[in-house]
C-alpha positions, -999 to +999 in steps of 0.1 A: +000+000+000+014+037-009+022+061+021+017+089+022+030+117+051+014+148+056+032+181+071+015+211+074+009+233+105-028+238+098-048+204+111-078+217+090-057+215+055-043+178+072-079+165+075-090+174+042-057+153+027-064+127+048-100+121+039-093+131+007-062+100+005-083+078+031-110+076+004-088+063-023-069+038-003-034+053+004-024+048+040-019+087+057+004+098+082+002+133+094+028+158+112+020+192+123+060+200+123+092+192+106+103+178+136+077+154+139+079+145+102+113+137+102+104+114+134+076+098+111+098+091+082+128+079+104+101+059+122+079+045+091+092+061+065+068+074+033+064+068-005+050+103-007+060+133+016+032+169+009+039+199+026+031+231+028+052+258+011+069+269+050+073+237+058+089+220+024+118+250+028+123+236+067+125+204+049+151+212+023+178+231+051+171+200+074+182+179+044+212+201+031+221+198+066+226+164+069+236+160+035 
C-alpha cells in the first residue's frame, strides 16, 4: 500500500488530505512540524511526503544539513 506523510501546520488542510487519501486507499500519516515528520519518516518512513510551502523549505535546510 502507498504512504503517504502529511506536514502542514494547519490540522484543517491535514484533515482534508487525509479524507481526501483515506477515500482512495493510500495509507496517511500526518505531522503538524518538521520535527515530527522527520520522526515519522525515520520511524515509518513514506512513498510520498506533501507539505506546505513553510514547511517543504524547513524540509530542504534540514536535508542540506545532513547531506
Amino acid at each position: 500500500m502507498n504512504q503517504v506523510l502529511i506536514v502542514d501546520d494547519e490540522a484543517a488542510a491535514r484533515g482534508i488530505l487525509r479524507r481526501f487519501l483515506d477515500s482512495r486507499g493510500y495509507k496517511v500519516l500526518e505531522a503538524a512540524t518538521v520535527e515530527e515528520g522527520l520522526c515519522q519518516l525515520r520511524e515509518r518512513g513514506a512513498d510520498v511526503l506533501l507539505a506546505d510551502q513553510k514547511i517543504r523549505a524547513k524540509y530542504e535546510r534540514a536535508a542540506a544539513k545532513k547531506g
